[in-house]
N, C-alpha and C positions, 0 to 999 in steps of 0.2 A: 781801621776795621769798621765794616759797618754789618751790623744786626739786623737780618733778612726776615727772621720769623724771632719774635719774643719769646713763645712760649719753646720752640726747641731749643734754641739757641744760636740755629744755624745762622752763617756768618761769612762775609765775602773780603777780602783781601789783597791787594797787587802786589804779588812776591816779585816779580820781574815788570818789564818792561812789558805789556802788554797780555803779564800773565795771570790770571786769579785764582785764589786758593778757595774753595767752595767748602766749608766744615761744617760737620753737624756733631755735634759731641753725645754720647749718650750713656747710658746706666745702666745696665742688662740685669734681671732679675733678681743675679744674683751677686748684684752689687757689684759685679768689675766697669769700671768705668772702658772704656773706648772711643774712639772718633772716625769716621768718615770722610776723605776728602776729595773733591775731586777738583778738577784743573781746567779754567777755559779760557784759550787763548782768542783773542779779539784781533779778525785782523779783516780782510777783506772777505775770506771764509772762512770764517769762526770752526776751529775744534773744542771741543767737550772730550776731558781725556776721564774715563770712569763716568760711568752713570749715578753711581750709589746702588741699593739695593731697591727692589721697585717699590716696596711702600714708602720709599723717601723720595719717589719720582715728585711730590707734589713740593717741597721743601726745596730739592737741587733746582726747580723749573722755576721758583719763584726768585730765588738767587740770580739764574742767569738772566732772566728778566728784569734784575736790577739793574743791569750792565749792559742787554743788548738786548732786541725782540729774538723769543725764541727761535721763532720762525725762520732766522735768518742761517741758525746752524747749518753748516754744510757738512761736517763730520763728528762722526758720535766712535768715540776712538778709546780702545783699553788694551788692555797688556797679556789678561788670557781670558779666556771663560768663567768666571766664579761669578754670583750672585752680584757681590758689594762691584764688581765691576762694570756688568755688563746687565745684570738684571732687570732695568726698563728700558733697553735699546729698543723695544719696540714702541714704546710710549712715545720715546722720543723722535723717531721716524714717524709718529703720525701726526707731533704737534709742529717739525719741522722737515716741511713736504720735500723739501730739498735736498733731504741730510741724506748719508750710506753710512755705514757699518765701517769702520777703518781697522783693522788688524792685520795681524800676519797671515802668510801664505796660510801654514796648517790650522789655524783656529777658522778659517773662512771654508777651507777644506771638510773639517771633521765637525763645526758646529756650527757656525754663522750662517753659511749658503743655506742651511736649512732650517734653522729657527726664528732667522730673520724675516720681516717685513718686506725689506727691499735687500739686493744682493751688495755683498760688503763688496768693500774697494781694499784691496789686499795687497800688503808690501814685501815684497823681497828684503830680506836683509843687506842691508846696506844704502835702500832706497832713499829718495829722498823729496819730499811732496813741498811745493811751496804753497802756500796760506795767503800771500802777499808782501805785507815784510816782513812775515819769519818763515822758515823754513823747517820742517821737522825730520828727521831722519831715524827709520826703525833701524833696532838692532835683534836679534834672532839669541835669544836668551833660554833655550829649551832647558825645562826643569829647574830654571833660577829665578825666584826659591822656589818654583813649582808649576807644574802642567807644560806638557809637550809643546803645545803652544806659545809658551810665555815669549813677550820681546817688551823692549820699554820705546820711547821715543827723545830722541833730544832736539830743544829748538836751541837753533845754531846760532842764532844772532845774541840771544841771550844766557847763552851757553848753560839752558836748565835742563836738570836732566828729568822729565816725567818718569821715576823710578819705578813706579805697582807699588808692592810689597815688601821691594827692599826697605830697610832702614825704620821697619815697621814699629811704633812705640806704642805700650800700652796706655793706657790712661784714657780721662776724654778732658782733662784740663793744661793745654796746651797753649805756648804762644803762637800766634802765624806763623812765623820764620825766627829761628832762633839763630844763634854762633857758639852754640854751647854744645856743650857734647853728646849726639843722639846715638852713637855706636854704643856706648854704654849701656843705655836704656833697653836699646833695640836687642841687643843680646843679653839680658838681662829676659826679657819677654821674650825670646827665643829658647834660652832653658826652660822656660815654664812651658811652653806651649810651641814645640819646635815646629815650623814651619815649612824648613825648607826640606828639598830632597836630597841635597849632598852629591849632586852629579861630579863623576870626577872631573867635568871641566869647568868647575866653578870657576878659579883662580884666570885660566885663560878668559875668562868672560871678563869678568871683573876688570882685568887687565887691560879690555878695548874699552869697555866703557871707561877708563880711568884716563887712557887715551885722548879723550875728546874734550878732557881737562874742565869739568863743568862744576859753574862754580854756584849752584844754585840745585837745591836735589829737593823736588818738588815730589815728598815724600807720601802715598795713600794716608797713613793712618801717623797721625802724630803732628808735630812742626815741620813744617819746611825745613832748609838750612840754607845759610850761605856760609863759603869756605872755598879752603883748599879739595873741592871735591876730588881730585887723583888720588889723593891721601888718605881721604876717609874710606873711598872704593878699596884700596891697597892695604890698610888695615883689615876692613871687612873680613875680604880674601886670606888674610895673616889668622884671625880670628877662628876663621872658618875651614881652617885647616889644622889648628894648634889640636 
């Protein structure tokens, strides 16, 4: 692990082959601890999966700047609309001239096309963008855990899954990538603060991403994991319906 700014604490990581975990941990007024993370995969065109929130644009940019010239981004890529995801896509389009907006069909639809800088590059569900050596494939996740828009992304060579939200853990004192058990946690901070929507087709979602057997769930808010990610998705779904 290596420590990008002292004073936040934020902090850069290799969970996979190719992939970084980008964290900033923090303390909110009212004492709950939480984290921030986002995901950039290095490859011939660099994605940036989550922005952070835009006052952390200066924190996340110095991060990826440890790992590669900003400038060289070619996608600036998140799961749905909310603030901690997408909140300086424009910062980020001006410091990398090259970059687009990467989501799904309906968030480029009903928010991107028009709050953006430059027009996003929008994926079908099922799509699938190559990088160079890795490959990323959206998945079409409406309302899981939230916004009509939601989809996540999987790179296939490293079979991680860019999750958003799912598996989301409170706290901000976390390891990079754990094998210990985050469903606990994550429903544990899902009673306190429920998140998701409860769409009746959670379990069929769940069940294709569990499909693509990823063993690496490169998680927003918390540790990463490695595992039997099928299991832990099929859980979830079990959890989430009990």
């Amino acid at each position: 692990m290596t420590i990008t700014n002292s004073q936040s604490g934020t902090n850069v990581h290799e969970i996979s082959d190719g992939i970084y975990r980008i964290n900033t941990p923090v303390v909110f007024e009212n004492g709950m601890g939480f984290s921030f993370n986002q995901y950039l995969i290095n490859d011939d065109e660099p994605l940036l999966f989550h922005t952070g929130p835009r006052k952390m644009f200066a924190l996340v940019r110095e991060a990826v700047a440890s790992i590669l010239p900003v400038e060289r981004l070619r996608y600036i890529a998140f799961s749905h609309y909310e603030a901690d995801e997408c909140g300086s896509l424009n910062e980020w389009l001006a410091v990398a001239p090259q970059s687009n907006p990467l989501c799904g069909m309906v968030a480029g639809m009903v928010s991107v096309a028009d709050v953006a800088d430059r027009a996003p590059r929008t994926m079908n569900d099922g799509e699938v963008l190559s990088l160079g050596k890795h490959r990323v494939r959206w998945t079409d996740t409406p309302h899981l855990p939230h916004g009509w828009e939601c989809g996540v992304l999987t790179e296939e060579s490293t079979r991680t899954l860019l999750c958003g939200d799912l598996f989301t853990q409170g706290g901000n004192d976390h390891p990079a990538v754990t094998e210990s058990d985050i469903l606990g946690p994550s429903e544990a901070f899902r009673a306190q603060m429920d998140y998701f929507s409860h769409t009746r087709n959670t379990r069929e979602m769940l069940e294709r991403l569990a499909a693509t057997a990823p063993t690496t769930l490169a998680c927003m808010h918390g540790s990463a994991w490695h595992g039997e990610g099928d299991k832990l998705l099929r859980a979830l779904a079990d959890s989430l319906s009990a």
